[in-house]
DOZA-934845 format. One record per residue (C-alpha): residue in one letter; residue number from 1; x, y, z. Coordinates in nm, 4 decimals, padded with zeros to 6 digits. Layout:
DOZA-934845
type:seq:x:y:z
A:NUM:X:Y:Z
...
END
This chain:
DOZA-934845
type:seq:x:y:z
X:1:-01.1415:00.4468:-01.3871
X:2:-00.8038:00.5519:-01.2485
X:3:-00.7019:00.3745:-00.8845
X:4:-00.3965:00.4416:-00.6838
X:5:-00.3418:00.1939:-00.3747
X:6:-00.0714:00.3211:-00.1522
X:7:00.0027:00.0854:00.1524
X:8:00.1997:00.1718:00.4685
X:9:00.3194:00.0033:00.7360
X:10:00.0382:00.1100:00.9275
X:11:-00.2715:00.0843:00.6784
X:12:-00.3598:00.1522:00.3375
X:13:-00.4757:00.5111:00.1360
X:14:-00.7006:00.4196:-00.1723
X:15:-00.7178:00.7192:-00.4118
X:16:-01.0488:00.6605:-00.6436
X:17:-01.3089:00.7526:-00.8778
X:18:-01.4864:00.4905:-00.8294
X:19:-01.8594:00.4960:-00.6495
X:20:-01.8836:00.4290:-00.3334
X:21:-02.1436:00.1783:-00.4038
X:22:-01.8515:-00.0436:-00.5861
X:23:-01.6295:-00.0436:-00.3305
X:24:-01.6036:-00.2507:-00.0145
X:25:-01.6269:00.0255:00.2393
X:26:-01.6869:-00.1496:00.5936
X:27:-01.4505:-00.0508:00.8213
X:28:-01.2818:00.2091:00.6208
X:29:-01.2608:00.5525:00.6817
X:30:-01.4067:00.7364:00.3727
X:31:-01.2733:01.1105:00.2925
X:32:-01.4198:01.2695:-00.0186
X:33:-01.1851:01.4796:-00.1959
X:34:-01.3115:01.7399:-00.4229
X:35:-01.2665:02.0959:-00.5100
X:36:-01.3913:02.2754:-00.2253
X:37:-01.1728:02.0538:00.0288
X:38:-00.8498:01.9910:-00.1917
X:39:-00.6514:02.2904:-00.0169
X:40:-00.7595:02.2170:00.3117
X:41:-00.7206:01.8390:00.3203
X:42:-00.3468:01.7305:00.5082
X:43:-00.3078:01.4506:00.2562
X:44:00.0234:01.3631:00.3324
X:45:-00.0608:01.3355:00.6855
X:46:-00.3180:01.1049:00.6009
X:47:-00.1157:00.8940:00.4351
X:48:00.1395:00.8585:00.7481
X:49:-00.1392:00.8417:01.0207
X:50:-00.0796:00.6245:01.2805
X:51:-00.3739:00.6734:01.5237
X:52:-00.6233:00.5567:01.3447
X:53:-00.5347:00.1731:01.1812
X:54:-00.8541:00.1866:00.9113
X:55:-00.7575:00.1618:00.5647
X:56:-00.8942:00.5096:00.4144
X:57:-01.0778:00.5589:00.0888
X:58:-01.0069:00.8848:-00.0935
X:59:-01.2999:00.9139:-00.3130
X:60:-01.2492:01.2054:-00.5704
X:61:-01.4924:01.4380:-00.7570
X:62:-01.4064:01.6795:-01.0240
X:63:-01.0632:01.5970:-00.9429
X:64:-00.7966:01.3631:-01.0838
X:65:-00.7077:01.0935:-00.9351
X:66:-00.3098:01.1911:-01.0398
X:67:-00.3546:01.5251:-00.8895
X:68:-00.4757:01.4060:-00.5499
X:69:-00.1978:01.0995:-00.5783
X:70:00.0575:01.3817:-00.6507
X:71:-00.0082:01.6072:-00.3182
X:72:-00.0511:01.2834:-00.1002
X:73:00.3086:01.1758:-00.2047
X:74:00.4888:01.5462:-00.2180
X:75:00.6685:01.5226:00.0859
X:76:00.8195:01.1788:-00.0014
X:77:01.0807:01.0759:-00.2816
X:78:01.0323:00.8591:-00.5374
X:79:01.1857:00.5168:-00.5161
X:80:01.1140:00.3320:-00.8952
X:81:01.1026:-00.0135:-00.9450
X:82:00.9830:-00.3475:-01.1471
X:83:00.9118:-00.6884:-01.1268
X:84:00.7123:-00.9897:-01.2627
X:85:00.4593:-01.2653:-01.2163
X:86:00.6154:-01.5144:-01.4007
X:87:00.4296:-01.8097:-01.4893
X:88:00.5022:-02.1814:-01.6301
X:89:00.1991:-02.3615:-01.7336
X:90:-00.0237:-02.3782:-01.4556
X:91:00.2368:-02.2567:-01.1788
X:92:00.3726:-01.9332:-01.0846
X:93:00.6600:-01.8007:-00.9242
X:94:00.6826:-01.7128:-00.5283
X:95:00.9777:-01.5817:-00.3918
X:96:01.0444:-01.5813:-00.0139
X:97:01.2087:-01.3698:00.2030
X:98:01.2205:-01.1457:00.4865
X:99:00.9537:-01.4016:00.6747
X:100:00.6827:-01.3190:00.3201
X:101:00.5821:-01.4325:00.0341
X:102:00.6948:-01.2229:-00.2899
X:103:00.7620:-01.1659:-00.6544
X:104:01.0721:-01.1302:-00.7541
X:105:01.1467:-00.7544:-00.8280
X:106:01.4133:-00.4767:-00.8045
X:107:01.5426:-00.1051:-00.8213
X:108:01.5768:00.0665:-01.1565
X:109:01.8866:00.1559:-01.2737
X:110:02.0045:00.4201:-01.4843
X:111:01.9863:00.4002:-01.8368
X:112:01.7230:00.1168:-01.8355
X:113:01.3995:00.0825:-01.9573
X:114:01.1185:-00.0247:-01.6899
X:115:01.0904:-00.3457:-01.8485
X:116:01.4476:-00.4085:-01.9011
X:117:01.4561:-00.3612:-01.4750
X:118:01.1847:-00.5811:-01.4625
X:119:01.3554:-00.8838:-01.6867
X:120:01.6929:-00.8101:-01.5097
X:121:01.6105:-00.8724:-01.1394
X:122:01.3693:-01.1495:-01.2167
X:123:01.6741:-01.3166:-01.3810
X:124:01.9081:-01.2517:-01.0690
X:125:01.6954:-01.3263:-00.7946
X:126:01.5546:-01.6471:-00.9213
X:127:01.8931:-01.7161:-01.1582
X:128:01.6376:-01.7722:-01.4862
X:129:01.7549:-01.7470:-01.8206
X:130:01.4841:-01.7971:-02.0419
X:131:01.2235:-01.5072:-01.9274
X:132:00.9905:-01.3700:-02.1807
X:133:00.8217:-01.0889:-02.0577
X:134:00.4441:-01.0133:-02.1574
X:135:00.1987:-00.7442:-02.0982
X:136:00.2119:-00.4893:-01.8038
X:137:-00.0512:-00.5738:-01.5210
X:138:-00.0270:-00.3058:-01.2805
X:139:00.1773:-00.0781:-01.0566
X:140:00.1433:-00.1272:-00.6932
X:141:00.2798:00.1519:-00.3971
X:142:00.4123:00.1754:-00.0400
X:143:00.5915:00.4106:00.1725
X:144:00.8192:00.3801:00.4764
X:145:01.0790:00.5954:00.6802
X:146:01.4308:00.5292:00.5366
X:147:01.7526:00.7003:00.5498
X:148:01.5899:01.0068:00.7273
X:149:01.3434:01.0450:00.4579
X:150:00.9691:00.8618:00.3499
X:151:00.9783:00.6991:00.0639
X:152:00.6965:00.5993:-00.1754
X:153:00.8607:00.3421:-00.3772
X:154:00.6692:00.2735:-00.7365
X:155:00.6851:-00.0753:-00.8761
X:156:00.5455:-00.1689:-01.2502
X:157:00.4482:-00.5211:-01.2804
X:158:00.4952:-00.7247:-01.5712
X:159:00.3435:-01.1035:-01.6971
X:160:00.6105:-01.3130:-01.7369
X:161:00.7144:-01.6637:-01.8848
X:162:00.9623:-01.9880:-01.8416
X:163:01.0381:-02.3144:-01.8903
X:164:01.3124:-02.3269:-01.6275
X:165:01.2088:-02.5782:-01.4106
X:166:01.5237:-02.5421:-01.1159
X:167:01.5260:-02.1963:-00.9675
X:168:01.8720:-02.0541:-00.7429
X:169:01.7315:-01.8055:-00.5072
X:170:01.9830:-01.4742:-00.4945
X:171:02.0668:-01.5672:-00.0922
X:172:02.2785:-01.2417:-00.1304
X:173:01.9687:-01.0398:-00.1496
X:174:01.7894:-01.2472:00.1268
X:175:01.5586:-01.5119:-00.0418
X:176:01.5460:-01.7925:00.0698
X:177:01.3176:-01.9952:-00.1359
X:178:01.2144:-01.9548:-00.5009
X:179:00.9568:-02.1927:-00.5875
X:180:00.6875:-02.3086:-00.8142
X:181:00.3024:-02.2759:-00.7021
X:182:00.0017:-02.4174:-00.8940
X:183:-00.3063:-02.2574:-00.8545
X:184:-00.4657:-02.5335:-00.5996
X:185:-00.1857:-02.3503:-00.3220
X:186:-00.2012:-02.0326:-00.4023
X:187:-00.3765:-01.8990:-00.0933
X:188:-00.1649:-02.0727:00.1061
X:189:00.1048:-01.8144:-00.0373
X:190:-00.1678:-01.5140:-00.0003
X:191:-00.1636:-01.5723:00.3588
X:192:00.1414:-01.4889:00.3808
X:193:00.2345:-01.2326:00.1621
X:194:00.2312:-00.7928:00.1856
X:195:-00.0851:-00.6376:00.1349
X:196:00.0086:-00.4651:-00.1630
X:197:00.1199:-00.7725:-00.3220
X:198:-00.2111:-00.9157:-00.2341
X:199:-00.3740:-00.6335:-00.3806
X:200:-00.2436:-00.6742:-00.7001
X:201:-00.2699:-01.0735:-00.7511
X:202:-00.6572:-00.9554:-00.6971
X:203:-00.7033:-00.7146:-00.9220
X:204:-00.5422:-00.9779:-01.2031
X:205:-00.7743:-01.2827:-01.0360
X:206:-00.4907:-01.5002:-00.9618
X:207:-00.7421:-01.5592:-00.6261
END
């Protein structure tokens, strides 16, 4: 089963396989994609629709879930990016900033590797030294209107540990906090946090 979850500021698009009868589908706005429709569907457009503030499910038949993924996102450019959920004992690490709770993650830059990205702006946002990274546990996707242009920015997700027990939040980049949270708070953080964040700390049951 192959999933793509692309949020927006005004709702969410979730590209699928998956049966209908596995999915939580009240309230949503189901489109099936298939063969017949492919050409005829304005995917993009569906993606960037603002009249109607249901998240949409994009069930596919004898279709990829890449191909559909790939005409949703044609009109935008590619913004790549990594981060991690890094975890000491029973506590993991929350970022704030920008009035949300985060993970600490950044742009790729040329010549690295996606986990090298990932390991590097963990470091400088939460000033940790000590950061082994683990296995990948998803990618998660959203768009917005920047510089004249949408974006659809790509971000791989990677398990992380330390033992560094005093974080420095990178001010510079707008953080203001960079703590610790045990599992017992952890919705507290949820409540507060993007929806594609949310999305991901799901899928990986950290809730």
């Amino acid at each position: 089963m192959q999933r793509y979850n692309i949020f927006s500021k005004y709702h969410s698009v979730l590209i699928t396989n998956q049966s209908l009868s596995e999915l939580n589908i009240q309230n949503k706005n189901v489109i099936l994609c298939n063969r017949e429709n492919f050409n005829s569907l304005s995917l993009s457009e569906i993606l960037e629709q603002k009249q109607d503030n249901r998240s949409v499910i994009l069930q596919v038949k004898d279709l990829t879930t890449e191909m559909v993924f790939r005409e949703c996102t044609n009109t935008h450019t590619f913004v790549l990016a990594a981060g991690g959920l890094v975890s000491m004992r029973e506590k993991y690490l929350f970022i704030y900033r920008n009035g949300f709770w985060d993970l600490p993650k950044g742009h790729w830059e040329q010549g690295e590797s996606i986990e090298q990205t990932a390991l590097r702006e963990v470091k400088e946002e939460c000033g940790l030294n000590d950061l082994v990274l683990g296995t990948k546990i998803g990618e998660t996707y959203h768009t917005y209107f920047m510089n004249g242009r949408w974006e659809v920015k790509q971000t791989h997700w990677y398990n992380m540990t330390s033992k560094t027990q005093i974080l420095v939040p990178q001010t510079e980049e707008g953080i203001t906090k960079a703590v610790w949270i045990d599992k017992e708070h952890i919705n507290e953080v949820i409540e507060k946090c993007y929806p594609s964040l949310k999305d991901l700390l799901q899928q990986v049951k950290l809730f």
